[in-house]
C-alpha positions in Angstrom: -33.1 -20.6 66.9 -36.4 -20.4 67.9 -37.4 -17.9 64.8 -35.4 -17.5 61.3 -33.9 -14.6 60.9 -36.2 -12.0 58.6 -33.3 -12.2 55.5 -32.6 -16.4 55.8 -36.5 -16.5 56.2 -37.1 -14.1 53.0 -34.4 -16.3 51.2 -35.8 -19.2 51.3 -39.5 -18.4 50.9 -37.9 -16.8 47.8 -37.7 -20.4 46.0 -41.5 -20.4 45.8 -42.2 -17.1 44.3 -41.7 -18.7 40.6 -42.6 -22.1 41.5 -46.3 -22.0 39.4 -47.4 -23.2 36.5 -46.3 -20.8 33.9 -49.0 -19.4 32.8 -47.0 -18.3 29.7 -47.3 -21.7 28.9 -51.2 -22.2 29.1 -51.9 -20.6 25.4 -49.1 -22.5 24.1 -51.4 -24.4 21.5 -51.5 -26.0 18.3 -54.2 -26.0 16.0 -53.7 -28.0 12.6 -55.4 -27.7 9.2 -57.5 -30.9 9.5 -60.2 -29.7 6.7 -61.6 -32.5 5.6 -60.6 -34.5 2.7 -56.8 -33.2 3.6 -54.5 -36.2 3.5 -50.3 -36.5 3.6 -49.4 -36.3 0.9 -45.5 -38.0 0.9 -44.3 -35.9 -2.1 -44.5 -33.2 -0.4 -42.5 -34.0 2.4 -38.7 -33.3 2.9 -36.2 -35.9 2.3 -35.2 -36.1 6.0 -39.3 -37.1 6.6 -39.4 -39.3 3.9 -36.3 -40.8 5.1 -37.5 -41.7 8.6 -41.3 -42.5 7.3 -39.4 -45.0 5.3 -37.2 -46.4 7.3 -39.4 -46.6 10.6 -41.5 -48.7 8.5 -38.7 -51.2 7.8 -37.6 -51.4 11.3 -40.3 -50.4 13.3 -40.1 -53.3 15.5 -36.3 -52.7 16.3 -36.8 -49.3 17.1 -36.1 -48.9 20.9 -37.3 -45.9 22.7 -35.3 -43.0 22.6 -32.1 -44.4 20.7 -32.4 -43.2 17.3 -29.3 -42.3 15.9 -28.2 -40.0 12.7 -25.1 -41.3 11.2 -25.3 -38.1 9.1 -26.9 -35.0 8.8 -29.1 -34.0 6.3 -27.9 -31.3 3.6 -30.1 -28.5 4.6 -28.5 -28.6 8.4 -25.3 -27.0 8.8 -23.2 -27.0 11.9 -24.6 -24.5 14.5 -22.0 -21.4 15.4 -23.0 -19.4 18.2 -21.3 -16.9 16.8 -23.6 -16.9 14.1 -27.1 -18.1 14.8 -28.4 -17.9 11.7 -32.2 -17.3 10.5 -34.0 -18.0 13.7 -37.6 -16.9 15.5 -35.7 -16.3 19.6 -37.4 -13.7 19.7 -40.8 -15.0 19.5 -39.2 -18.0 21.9 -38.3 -15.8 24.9 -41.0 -14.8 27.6 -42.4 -10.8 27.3 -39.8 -10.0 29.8 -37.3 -11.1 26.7 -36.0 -14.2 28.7 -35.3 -17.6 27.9 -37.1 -20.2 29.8 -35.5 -23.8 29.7 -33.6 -26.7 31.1 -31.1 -26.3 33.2 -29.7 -30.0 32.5 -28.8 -32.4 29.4 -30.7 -35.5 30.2 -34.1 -35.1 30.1 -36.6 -38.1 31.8 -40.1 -38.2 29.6 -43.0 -40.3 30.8 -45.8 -41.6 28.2 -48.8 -42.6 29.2 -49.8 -45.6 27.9 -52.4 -45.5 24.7 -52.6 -46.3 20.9 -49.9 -43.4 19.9 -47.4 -44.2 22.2 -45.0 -45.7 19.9 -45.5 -42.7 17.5 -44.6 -40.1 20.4 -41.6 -42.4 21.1 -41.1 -41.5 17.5 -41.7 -37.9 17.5 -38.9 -37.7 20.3 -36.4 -40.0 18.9 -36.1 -37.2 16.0 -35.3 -34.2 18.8 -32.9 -36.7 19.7 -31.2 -37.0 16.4 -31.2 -33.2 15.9 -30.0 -32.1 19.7 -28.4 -34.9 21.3 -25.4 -32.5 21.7 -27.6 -30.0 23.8 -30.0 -32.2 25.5 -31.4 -35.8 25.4 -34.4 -37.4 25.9 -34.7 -40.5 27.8 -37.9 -42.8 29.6 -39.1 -42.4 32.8 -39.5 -45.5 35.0 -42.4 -43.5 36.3 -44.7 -40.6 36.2 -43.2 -39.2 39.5 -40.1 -39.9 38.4 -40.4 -37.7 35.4 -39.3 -34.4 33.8 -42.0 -33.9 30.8 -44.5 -36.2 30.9 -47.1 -36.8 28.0 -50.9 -37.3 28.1 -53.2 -38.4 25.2 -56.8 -37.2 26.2 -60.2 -37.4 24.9 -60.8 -33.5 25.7 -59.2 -30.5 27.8 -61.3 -27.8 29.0 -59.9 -25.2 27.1 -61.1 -27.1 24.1 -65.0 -27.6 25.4 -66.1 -24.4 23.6 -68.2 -25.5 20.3 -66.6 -22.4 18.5 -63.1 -23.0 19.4 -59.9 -23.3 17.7 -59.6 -26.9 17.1 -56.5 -27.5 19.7 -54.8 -30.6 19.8 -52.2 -30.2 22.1 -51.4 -27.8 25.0 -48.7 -27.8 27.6 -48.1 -26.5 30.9 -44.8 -25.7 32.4 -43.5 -25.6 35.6 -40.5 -23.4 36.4 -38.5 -21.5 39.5 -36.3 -19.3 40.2 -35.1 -16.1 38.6 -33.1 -17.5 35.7 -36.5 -19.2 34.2 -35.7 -23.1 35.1 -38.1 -25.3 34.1 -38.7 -27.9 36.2 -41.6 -29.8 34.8 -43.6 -30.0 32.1 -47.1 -31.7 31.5 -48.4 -32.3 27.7 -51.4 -32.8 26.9 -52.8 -34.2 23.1 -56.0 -34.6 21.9 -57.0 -38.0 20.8 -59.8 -37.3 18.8 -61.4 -34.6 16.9 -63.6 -32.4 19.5 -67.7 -32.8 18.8 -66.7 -36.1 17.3 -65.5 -39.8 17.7 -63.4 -39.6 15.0 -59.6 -40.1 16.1 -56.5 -38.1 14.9 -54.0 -40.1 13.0 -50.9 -41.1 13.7 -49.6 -37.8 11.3 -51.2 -35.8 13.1 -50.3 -36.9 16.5 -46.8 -36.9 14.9 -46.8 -33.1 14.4 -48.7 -32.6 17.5 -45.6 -33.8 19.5 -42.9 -32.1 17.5 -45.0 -29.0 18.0 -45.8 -29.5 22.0 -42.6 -30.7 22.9 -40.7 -27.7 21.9 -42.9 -25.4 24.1 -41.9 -27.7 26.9 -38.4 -27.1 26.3 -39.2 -23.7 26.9 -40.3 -22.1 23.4 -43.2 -19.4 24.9 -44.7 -18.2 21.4 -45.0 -19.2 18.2 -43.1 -19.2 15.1 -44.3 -16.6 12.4 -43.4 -19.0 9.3 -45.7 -21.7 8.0 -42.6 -23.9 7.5 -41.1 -24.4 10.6 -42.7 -27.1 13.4 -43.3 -24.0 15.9 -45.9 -22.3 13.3 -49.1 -22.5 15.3 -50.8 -24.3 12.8 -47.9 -26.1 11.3 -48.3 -29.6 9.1 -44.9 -29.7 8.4 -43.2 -33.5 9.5 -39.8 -32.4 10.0 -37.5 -29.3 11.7 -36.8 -26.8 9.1 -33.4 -24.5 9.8 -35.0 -21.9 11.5 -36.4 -24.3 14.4 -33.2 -26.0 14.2 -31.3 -22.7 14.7 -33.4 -21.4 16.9 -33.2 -24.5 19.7 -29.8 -25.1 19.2 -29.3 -20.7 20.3 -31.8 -21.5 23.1 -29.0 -23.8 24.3 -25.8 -22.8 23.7 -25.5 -20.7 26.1 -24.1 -18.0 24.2 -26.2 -14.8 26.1 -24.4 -12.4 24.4 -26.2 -14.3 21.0 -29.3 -14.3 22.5 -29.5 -10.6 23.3 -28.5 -9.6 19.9 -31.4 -11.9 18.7 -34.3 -11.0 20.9 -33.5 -7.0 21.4 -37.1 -6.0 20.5 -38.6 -8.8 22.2 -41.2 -6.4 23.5 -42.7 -4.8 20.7 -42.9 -8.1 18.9 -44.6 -9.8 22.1 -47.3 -7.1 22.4 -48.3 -6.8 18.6 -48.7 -10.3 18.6 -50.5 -10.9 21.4 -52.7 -7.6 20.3 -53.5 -9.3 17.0 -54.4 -12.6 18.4 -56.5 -11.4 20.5 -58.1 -9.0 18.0 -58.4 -11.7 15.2 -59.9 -14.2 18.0 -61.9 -12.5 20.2 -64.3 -15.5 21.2 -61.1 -17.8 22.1 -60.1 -17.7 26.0 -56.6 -18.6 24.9 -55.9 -15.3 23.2 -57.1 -13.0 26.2 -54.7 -15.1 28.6 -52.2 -14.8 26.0 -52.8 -10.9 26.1 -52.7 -11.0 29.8 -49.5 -12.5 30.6 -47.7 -9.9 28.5 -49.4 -7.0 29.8 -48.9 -8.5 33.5 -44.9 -8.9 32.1 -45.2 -5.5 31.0 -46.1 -4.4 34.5 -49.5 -3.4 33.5 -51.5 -5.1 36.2 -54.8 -3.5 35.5 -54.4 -4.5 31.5 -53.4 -7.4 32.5 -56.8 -8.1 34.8 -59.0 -6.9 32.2 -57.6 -9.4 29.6 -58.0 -11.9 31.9 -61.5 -11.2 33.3 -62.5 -11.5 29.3 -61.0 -14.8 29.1 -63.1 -15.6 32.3 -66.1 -15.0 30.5 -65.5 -17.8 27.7 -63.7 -20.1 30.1 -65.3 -19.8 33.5 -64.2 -22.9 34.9 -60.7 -22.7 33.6 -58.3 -22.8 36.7 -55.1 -21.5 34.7 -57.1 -18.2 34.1 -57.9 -17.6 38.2 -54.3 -18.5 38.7 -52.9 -15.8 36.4 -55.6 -12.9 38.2 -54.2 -14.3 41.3 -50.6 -13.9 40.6 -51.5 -10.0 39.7 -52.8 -9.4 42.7 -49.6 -11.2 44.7 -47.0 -9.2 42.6 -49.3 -5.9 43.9 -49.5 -7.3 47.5 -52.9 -7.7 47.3 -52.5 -11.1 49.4 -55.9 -11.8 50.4 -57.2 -11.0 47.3 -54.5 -13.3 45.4 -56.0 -15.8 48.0 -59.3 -16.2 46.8 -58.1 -16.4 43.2 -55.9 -19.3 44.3 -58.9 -21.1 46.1 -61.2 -20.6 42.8 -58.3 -21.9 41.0 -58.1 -24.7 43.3 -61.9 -25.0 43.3 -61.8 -25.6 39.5 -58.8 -28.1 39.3 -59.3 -31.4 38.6 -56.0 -33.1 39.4 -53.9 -32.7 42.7 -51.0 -32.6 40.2 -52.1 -29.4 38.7 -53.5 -28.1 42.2 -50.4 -28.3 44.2 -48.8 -25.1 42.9 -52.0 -23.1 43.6 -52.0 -24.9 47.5 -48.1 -23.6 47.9 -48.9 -20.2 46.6 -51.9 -19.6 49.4 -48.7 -20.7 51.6 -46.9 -18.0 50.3 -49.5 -15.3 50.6 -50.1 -16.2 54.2 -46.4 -16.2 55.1 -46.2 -12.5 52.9 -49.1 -11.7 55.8 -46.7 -13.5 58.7 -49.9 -15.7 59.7 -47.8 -18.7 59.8 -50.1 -20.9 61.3 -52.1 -21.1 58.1 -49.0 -20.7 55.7 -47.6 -24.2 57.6 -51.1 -26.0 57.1 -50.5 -25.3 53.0 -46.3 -25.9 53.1 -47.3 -28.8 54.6 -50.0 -30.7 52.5 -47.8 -29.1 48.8 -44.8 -31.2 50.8 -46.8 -33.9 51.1 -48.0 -34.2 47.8 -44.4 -33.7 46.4 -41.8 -34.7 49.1 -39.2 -34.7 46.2 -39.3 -30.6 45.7 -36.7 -29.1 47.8 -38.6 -25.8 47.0 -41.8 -27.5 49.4 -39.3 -28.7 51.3 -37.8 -25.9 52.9 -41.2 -23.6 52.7 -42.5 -26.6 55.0 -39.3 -26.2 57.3 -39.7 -22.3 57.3 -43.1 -22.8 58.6 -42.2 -25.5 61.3 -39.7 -23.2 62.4 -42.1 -20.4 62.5 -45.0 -22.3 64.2 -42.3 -24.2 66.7 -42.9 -27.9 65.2 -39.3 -29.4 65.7 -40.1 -33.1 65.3 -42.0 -32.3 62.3 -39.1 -30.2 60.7 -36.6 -33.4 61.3 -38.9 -35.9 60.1 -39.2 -34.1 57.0 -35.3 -33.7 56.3 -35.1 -37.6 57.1 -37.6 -38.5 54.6 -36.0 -36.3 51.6 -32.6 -36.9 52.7 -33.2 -40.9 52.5 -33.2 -39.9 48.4 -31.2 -36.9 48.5 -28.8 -37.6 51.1 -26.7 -34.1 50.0 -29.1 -32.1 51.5 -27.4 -32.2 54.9 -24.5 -30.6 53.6 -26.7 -27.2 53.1 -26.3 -24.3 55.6 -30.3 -23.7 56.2 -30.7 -27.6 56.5 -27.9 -27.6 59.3 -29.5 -24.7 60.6 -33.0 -26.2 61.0 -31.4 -29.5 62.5 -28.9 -28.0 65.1 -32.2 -26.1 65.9 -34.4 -29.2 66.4 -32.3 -30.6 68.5 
């Protein structure tokens, strides 16, 4: 087996196509009402949110993370039917290619980094868990690597430097693959204080932040069009109204035949919204990328560069923005060109976390242009970085395959099977080691 086959090759490189950041995610934002002189007021708040402020107050310090339980459900939730989903917003939820993108598995491993709010975003998620637990669960991550969502409280993001900017306080970036929309990780960032300013958010307000933020990572793309609901994108509202209940509890049923019914004019409702955004904001970055990633969904590439070469001009240093130019040029072919997007996004990251994607993708272009030799140099150091990913995994192998590197290709397989010992079992795994040998 001294070369893969062309289709086991194409197969396997295939795995990495979707495996980015989704840029869908980038504009996912939330910017509250903090006028000044606003406080909570707790008459105004439902029952359920009274409830819980209450309550966590007389047992904060028994309060374990992630185990609140609901003996029973509040009067204004009734028992989801999938054959009736009820008022719901899916179709501002799916992607502008009308699909869902979300978890593939129940349990769901969170990681908070430490700082002053932890125990309210421990909080924040124990009430998903009392809501969903029957679709999906979240529990703490030993560690950051070990993690599905993890959660960052920051002093600023870039796409929040701009003096005339929305004020955001939380955004999240996804990470998903393969054709059915799987997230895979998910990175949240909140603000910890207001931006031009030392004054710090409030517990509230980090509160709604997290209610907000988490339900993009669980794959909700847009925003709700309804000031009540958590997914409004300037919503102060402390608790889940129907609609955001209905619409998770659709999101993961599994019921497609519901889901299609729901989201039939996805498009049209995609495009006018990203239109108006954009139109009603035209000094905010966040609403050309927005406009971008539906025209580039849409298949209009050149739309979709021009949106994006506008956000550019606010945000010159933002990575996400070069990664999305870059991705239009790969889905065209344009590989070299898709290249040098990839190194400015590179050139701009600040984390390795956030530039590993970008480093696989270059992997992929080169391997698109069968220059292997460079393709293995970037399979390799994105395996490095994340020698849990099966997806860098097997790039990596293609490569060594490619570029002859046999004791490479076994040590790899050794070090991921010592966690994942049921990797052996797979036919292009047995493949690559009968051809090692």
């Amino acid at each position: 087996m001294n070369k893969l086959n062309k289709q086991t090759k194409l197969l396997v490189l295939a795995f990495a196509l979707l495996l980015i950041i989704g840029v869908a995610n980038y504009f996912n934002y939330y910017a509250p009402d903090l006028s000044e002189g606003k406080v909570l007021s707790f008459s105004s708040l439902s029952p359920m949110a009274q409830h819980r402020l209450i309550n966590g107050a007389k047992h904060q310090k028994k309060l374990k993370l992630f185990n609140f339980k609901r003996d029973e459900k509040p009067e204004n939730e009734k028992s989801f039917s999938s054959a009736h989903a009820g008022d719901n917003y899916l179709t501002y939820a799916v992607d502008s290619n009308g699909k869902l993108v979300k978890w593939k598995k129940k349990k769901l491993k969170v990681y908070i980094s430490p700082s002053e709010y932890k125990e309210t975003i421990q909080n924040a998620l124990n009430q998903y868990n009392s809501y969903f637990e029957e679709y999906f669960t979240f529990y703490p991550a030993k560690t950051r690597e070990d993690s599905d969502i993890k959660i960052d409280v920051v002093d600023h993001f870039s796409s929040n430097d701009n003096q005339d900017s929305i004020y955001m306080a939380g955004i999240t970036n996804n990470t998903f693959s393969g054709d059915d929309k799987r997230l895979t990780n998910s990175i949240i960032q909140i603000l910890s204080k207001k931006p031009n300013s030392t004054q710090k958010v409030t517990d509230e307000e980090v509160f709604r932040v997290v209610l907000h933020e988490m339900g993009h990572a669980l794959g909700i793309i847009g925003h709700s069009p309804n000031s009540s609901d958590v997914m409004f994108a300037s919503s102060n509202v402390e608790d889940f109204s129907q609609r955001d209940i209905n619409t998770l509890k659709l999101m993961y049923s599994n019921n497609d035949e519901a889901v299609q019914k729901e989201t039939k004019d996805y498009a049209d409702v995609k495009l006018k919204e990203a239109e108006d955004y954009a139109k009603d904001t035209p000094n905010k970055a966040i609403s050309w990328v927005n406009l971008g990633k539906v025209y580039y969904d849409l298949n209009k590439k050149e739309e979709a560069l021009d949106a994006y070469k506008k956000a550019l001009e606010i945000e010159p240093d933002n990575p996400l923005i070069y990664q999305s130019m870059a991705e239009c040029y790969y889905s065209s072919e344009k590989y070299e060109t898709a290249i040098k997007y990839y190194n400015y996004a590179l050139d701009c990251a600040k984390t390795d976390e956030v530039k590993n994607p970008f480093i696989s993708m270059i992997g992929m272009c080169y391997a698109k242009m069968e220059d292997f030799d460079k393709a293995y140099y970037y399979f390799k150091r994105a395996f490095e970085f994340d020698k849990n990913n099966k997806t860098m995994l097997k790039n990596y192998l293609v490569a060594c395959v490619e570029t002859d590197r046999k004791q490479e290709a076994t040590n790899a397989i050794n070090l991921y099977s010592e966690k994942h010992p049921s990797i052996v079992n797979e036919k292009f795994i047995q493949d690559v080691m009968k051809w090692a040998k």
